[in-house]
SERO-4910 file (N, C-alpha, C, O; in steps of 0.05 Angstrom, whole numbers):
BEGIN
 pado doro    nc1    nc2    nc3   cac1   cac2   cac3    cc1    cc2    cc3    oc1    oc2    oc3
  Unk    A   2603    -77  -3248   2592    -56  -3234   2593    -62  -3204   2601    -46  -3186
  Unk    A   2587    -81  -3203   2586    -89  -3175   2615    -78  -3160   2615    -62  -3142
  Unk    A   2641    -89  -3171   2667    -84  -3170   2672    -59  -3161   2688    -52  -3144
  Unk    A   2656    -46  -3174   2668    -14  -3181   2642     -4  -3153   2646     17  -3141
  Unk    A   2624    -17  -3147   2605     -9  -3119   2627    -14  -3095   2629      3  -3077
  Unk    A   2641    -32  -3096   2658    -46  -3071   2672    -31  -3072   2668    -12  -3056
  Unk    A   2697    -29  -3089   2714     -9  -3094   2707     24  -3072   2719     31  -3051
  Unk    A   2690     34  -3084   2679     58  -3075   2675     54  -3050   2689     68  -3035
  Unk    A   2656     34  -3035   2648     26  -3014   2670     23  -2992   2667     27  -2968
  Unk    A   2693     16  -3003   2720     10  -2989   2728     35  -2980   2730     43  -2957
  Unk    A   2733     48  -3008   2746     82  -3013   2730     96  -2988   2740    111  -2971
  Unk    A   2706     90  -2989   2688    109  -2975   2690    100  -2932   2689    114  -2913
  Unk    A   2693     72  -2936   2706     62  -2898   2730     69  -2902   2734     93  -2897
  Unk    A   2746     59  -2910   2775     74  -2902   2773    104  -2904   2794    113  -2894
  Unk    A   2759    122  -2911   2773    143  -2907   2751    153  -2884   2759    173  -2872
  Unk    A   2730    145  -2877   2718    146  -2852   2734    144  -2832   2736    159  -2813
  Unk    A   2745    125  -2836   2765    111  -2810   2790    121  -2795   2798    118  -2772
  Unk    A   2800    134  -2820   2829    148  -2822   2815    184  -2812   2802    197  -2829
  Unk    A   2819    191  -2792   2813    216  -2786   2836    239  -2799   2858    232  -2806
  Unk    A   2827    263  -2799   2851    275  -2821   2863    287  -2808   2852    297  -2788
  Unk    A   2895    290  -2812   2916    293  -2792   2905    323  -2773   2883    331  -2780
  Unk    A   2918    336  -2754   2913    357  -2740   2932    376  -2739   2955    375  -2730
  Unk    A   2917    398  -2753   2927    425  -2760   2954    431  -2735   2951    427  -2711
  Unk    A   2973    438  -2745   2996    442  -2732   2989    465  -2708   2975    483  -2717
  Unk    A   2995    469  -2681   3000    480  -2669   3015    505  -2659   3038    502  -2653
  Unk    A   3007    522  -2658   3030    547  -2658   3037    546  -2630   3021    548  -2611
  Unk    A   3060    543  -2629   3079    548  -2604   3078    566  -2603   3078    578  -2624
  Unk    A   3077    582  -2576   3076    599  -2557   3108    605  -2544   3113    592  -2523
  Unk    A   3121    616  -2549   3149    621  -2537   3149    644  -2517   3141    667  -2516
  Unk    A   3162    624  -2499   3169    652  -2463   3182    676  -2475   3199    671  -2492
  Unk    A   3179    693  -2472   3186    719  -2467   3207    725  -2458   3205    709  -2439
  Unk    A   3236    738  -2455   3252    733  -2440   3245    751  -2423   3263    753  -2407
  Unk    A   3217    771  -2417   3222    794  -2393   3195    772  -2376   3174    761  -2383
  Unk    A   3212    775  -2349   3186    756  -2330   3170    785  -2320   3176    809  -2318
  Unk    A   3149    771  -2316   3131    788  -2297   3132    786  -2267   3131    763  -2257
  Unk    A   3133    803  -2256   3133    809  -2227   3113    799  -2204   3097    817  -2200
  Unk    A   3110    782  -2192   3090    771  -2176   3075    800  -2161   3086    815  -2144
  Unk    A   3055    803  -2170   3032    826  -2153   3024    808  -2121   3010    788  -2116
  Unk    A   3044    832  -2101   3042    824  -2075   3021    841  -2068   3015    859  -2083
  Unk    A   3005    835  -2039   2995    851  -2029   3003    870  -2007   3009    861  -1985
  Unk    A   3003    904  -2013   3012    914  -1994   3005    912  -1965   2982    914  -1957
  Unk    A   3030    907  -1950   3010    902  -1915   2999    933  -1903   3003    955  -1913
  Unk    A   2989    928  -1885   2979    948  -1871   2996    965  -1861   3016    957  -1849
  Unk    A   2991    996  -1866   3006   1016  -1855   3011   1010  -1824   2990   1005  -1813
  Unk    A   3030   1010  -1810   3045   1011  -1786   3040   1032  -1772   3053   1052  -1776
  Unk    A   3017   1033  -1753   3007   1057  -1741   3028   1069  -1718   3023   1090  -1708
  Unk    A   3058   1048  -1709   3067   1062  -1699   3102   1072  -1706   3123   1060  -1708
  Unk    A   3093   1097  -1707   3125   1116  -1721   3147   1113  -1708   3148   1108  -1684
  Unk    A   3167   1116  -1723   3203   1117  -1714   3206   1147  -1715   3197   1162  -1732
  Unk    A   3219   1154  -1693   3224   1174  -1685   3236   1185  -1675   3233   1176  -1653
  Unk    A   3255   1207  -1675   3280   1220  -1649   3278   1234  -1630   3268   1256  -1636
  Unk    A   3283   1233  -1609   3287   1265  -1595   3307   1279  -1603   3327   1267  -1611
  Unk    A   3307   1307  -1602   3332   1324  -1606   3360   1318  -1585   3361   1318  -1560
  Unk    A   3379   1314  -1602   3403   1304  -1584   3405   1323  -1558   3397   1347  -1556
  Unk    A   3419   1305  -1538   3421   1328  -1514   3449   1339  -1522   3461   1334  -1543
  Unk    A   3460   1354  -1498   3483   1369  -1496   3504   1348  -1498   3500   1331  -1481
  Unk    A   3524   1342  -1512   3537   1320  -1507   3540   1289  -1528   3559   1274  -1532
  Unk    A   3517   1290  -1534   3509   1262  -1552   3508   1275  -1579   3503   1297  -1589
  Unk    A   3516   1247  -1588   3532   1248  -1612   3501   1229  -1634   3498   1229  -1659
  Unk    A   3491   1222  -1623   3469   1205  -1636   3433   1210  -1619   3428   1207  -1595
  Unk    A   3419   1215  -1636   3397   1220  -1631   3380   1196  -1613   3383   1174  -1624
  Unk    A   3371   1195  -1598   3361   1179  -1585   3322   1177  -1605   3305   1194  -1611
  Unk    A   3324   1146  -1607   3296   1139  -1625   3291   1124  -1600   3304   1112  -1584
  Unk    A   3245   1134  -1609   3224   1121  -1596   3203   1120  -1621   3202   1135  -1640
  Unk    A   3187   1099  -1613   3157   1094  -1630   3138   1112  -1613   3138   1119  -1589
  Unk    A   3121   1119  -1638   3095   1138  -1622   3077   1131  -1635   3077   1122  -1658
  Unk    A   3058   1134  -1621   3026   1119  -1636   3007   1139  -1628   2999   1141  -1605
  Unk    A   2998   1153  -1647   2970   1175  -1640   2946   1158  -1641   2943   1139  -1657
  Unk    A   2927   1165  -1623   2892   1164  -1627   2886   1177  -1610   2898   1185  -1590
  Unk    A   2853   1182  -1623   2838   1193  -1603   2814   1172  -1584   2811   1148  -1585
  Unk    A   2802   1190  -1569   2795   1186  -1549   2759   1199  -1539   2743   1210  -1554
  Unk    A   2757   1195  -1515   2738   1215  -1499   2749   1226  -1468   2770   1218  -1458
  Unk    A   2734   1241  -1458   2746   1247  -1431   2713   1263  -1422   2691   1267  -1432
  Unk    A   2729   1268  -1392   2709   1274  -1365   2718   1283  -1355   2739   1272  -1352
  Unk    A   2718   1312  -1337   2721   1316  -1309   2715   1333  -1303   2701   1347  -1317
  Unk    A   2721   1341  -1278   2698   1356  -1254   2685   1371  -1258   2669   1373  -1240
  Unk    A   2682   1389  -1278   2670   1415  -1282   2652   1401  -1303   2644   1416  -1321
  Unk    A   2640   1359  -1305   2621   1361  -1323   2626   1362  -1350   2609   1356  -1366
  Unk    A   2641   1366  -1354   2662   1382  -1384   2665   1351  -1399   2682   1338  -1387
  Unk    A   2655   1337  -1421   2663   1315  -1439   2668   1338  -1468   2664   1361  -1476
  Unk    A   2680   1313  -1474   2684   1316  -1503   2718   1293  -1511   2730   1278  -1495
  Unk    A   2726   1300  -1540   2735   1282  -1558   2768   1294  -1537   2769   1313  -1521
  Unk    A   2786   1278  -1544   2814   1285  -1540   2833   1270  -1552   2824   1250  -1563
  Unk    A   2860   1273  -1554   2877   1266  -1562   2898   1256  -1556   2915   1273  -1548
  Unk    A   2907   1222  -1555   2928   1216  -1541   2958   1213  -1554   2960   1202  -1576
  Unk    A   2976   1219  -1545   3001   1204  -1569   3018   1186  -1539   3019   1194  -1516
  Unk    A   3028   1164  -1550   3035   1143  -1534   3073   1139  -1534   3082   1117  -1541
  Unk    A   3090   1157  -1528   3117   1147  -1532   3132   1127  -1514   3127   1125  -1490
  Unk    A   3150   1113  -1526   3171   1091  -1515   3187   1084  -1526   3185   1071  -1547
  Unk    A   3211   1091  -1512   3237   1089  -1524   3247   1067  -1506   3232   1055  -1492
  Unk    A   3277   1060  -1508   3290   1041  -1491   3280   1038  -1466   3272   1018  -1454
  Unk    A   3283   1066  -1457   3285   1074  -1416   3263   1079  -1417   3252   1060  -1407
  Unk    A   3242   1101  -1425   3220   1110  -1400   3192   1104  -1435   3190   1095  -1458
  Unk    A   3181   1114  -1419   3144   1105  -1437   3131   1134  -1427   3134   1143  -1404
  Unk    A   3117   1146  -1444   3099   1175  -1440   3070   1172  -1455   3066   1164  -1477
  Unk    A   3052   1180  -1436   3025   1189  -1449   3017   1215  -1450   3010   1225  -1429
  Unk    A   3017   1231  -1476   3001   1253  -1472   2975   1260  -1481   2966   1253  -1502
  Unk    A   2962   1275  -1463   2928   1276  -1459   2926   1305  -1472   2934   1323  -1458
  Unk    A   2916   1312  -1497   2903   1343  -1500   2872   1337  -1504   2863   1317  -1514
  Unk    A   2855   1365  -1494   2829   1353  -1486   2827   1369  -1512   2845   1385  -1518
  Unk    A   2807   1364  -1525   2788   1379  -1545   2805   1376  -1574   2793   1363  -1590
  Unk    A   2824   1383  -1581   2847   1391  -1602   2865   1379  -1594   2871   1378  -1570
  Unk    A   2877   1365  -1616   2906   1346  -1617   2926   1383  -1613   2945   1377  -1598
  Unk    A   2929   1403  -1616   2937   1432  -1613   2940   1434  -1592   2963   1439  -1583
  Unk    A   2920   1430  -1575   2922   1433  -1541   2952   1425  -1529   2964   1405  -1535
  Unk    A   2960   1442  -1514   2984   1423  -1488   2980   1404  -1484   2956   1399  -1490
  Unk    A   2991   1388  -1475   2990   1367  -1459   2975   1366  -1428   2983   1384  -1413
  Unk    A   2964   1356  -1421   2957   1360  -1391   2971   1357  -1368   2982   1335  -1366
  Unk    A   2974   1376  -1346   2991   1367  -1334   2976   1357  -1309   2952   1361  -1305
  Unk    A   2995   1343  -1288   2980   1328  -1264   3007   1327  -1251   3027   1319  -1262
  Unk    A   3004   1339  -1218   3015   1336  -1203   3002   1318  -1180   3014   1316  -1159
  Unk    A   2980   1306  -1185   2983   1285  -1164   2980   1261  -1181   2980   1263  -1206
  Unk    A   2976   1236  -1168   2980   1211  -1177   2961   1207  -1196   2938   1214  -1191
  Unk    A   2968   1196  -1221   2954   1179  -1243   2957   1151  -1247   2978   1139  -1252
  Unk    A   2929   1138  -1243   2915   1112  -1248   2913   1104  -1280   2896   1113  -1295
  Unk    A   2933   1088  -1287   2934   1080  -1318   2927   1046  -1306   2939   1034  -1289
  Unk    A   2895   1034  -1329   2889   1020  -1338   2891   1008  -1355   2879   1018  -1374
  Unk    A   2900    988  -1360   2899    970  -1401   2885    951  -1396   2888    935  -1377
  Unk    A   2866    951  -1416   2853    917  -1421   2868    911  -1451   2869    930  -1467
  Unk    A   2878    884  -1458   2883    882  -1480   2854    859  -1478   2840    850  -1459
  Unk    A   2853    855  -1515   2834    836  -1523   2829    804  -1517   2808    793  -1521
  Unk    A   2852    793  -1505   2849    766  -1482   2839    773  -1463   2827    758  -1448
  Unk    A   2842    800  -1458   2830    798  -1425   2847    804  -1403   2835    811  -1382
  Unk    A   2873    803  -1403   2888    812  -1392   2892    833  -1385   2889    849  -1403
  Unk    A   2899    846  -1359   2895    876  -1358   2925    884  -1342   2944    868  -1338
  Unk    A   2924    909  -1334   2956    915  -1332   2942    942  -1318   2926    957  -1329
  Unk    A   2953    945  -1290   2957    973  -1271   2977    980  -1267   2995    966  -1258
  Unk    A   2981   1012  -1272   2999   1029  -1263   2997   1053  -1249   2977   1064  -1257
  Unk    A   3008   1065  -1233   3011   1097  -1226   3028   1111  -1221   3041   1110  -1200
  Unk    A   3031   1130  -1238   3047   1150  -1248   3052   1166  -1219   3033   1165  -1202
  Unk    A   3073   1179  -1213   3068   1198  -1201   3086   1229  -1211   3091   1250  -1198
  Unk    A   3093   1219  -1244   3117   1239  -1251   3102   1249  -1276   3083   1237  -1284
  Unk    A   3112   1276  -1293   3110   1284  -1316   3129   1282  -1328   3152   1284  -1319
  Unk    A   3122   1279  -1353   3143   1269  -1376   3164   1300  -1362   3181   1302  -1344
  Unk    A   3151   1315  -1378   3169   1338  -1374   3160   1363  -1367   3139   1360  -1355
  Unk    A   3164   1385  -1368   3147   1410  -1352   3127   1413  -1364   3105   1419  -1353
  Unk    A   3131   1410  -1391   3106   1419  -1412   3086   1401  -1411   3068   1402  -1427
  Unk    A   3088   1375  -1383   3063   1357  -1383   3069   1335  -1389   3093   1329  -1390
  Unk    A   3044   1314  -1395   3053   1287  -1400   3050   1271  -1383   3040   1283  -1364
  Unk    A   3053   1250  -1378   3061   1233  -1358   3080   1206  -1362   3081   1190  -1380
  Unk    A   3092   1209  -1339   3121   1188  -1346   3116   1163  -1339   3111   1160  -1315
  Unk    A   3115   1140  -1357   3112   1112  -1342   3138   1106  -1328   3157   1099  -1342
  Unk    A   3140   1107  -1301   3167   1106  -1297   3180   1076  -1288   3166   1058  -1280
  Unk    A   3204   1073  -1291   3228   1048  -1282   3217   1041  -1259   3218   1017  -1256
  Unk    A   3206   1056  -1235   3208   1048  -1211   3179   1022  -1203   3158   1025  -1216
  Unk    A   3180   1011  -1192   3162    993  -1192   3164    970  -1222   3147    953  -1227
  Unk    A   3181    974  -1232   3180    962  -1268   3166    964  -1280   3166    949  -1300
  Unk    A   3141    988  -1278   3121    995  -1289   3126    998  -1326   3110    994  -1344
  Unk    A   3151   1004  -1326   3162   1012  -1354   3172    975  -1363   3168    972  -1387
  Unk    A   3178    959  -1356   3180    938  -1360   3158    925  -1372   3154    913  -1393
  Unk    A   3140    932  -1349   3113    913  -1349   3096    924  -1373   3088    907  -1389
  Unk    A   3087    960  -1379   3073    961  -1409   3102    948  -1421   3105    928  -1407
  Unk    A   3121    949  -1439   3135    946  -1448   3127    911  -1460   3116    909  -1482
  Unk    A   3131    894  -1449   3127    862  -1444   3090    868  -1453   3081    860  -1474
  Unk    A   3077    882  -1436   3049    877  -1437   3036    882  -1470   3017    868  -1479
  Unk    A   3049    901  -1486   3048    913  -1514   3056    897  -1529   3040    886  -1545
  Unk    A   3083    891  -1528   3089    865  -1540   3078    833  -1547   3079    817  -1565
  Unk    A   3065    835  -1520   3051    798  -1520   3025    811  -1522   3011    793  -1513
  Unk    A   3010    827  -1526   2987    837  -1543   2982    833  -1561   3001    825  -1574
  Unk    A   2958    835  -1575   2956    835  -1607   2927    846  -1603   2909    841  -1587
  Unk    A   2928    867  -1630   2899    875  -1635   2891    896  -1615   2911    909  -1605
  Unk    A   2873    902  -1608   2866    930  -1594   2868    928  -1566   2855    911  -1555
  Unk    A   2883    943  -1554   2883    953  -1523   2872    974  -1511   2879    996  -1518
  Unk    A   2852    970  -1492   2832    989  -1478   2846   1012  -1459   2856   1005  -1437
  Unk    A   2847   1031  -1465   2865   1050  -1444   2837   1058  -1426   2814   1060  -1436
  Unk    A   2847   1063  -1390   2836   1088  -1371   2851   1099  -1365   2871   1086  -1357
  Unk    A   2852   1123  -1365   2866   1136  -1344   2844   1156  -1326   2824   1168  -1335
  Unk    A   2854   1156  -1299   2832   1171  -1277   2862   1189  -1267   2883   1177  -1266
  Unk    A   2859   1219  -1259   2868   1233  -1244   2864   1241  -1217   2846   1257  -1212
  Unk    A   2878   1231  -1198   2870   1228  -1172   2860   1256  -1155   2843   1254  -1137
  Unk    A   2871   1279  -1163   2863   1301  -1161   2843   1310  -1160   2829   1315  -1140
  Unk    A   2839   1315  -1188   2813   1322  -1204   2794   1303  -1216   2780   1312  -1233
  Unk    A   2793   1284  -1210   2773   1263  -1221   2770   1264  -1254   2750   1255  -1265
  Unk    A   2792   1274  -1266   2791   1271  -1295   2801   1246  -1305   2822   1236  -1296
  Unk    A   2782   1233  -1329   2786   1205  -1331   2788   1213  -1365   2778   1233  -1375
  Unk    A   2805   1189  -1382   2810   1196  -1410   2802   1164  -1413   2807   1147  -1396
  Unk    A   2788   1156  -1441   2795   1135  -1445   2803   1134  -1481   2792   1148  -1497
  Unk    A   2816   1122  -1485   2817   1106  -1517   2828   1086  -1523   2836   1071  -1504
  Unk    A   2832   1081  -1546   2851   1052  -1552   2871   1048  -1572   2872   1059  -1594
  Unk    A   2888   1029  -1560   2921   1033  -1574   2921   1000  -1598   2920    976  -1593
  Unk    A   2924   1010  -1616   2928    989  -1643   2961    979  -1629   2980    993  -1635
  Unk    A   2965    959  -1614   2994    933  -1607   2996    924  -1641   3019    915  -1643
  Unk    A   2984    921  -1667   3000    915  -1690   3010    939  -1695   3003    962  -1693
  Unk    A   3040    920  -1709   3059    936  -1723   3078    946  -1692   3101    955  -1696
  Unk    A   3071    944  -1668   3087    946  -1643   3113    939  -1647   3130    955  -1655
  Unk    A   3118    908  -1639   3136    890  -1645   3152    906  -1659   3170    919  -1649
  Unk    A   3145    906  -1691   3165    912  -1707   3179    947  -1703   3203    949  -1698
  Unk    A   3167    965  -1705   3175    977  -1699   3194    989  -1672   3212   1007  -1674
  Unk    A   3185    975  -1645   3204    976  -1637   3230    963  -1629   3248    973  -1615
  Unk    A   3231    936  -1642   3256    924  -1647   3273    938  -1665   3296    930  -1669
  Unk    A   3262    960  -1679   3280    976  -1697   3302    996  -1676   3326   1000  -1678
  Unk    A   3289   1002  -1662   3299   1023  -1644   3324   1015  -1630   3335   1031  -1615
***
């Protein structure tokens, strides 16, 4: 009896000891279709590619970036309220147009000299004055002379993040202010 206690006793440590093998694994096989890395879309490019209508002669449309916002304004008659700026620049010249009340409005026109202000967000600031309109229908032309068109040009570029516009009308004491989003600048106008 005893024999047959040991026996068992044995039977019973060895199979304590011996752990029982491990259930086979199901492999998992790749797929042959991959999945697509989920990018994040960047931020819409607030400033547009755009043409003028060819002139008499040209064979290719001449492209500029334009950047809309709004604004506030002031002048002499007391008169505030909201307005609307759109900002063009192509190769050669740079245009701001001012409509007071309604992006609908004309453009404003000014025949005497205009005081253009920028603060960008370092702190840097940038003076200009106009003394031209884009075109009859208004506007105002940042013009070549003085390198005024150079200097926003360079100044927009080495910007980043929001730029503080003034403009004051030497005439009429009408003053506009708003501010120009410099991202997405760069790229769009290296397209041009």
């Amino acid at each position: 009896m005893l024999k047959r206690v040991l026996i068992i006793f044995l039977v019973i440590v060895a199979g304590c000891s011996n752990p029982p093998e491990p259930k086979e694994k199901a492999i998992k096989k790749d797929s042959h279709v991959r999945h697509k890395a989920v990018t994040a879309k960047p931020e819409a490019n607030l400033w547009t590619i755009n043409s003028f209508a060819p002139r008499e002669g040209e064979t290719e449309k001449r492209k500029y970036v334009k950047f809309e916002t709004e604004g506030n304004f002031s002048d002499s008659t007391q008169t505030e309220g909201n307005m609307y700026a759109e900002v063009l620049i192509d190769k050669i010249h740079a245009g701001i147009f001012l409509h007071k009340l309604k992006k609908s409005n004309p453009a404003e026109k000014y025949s005497d000299p205009v005081h253009i202000e920028m603060t960008n967000s370092s702190g840097q600031e940038l003076q200009m004055t106009s003394t031209r309109m884009w075109n009859s229908s208004g506007g105002i032309m940042v013009e070549r002379n003085n390198n005024d068109y150079s200097r926003l040009r360079i100044f927009l570029l080495q910007s980043t993040g929001t730029v503080m516009v003034g403009i004051t009308a030497s005439g009429n004491n009408d003053n506009y202010h708003f501010s120009i989003n410099t991202d997405g600048f760069s790229d769009s106008f290296s397209r041009l």
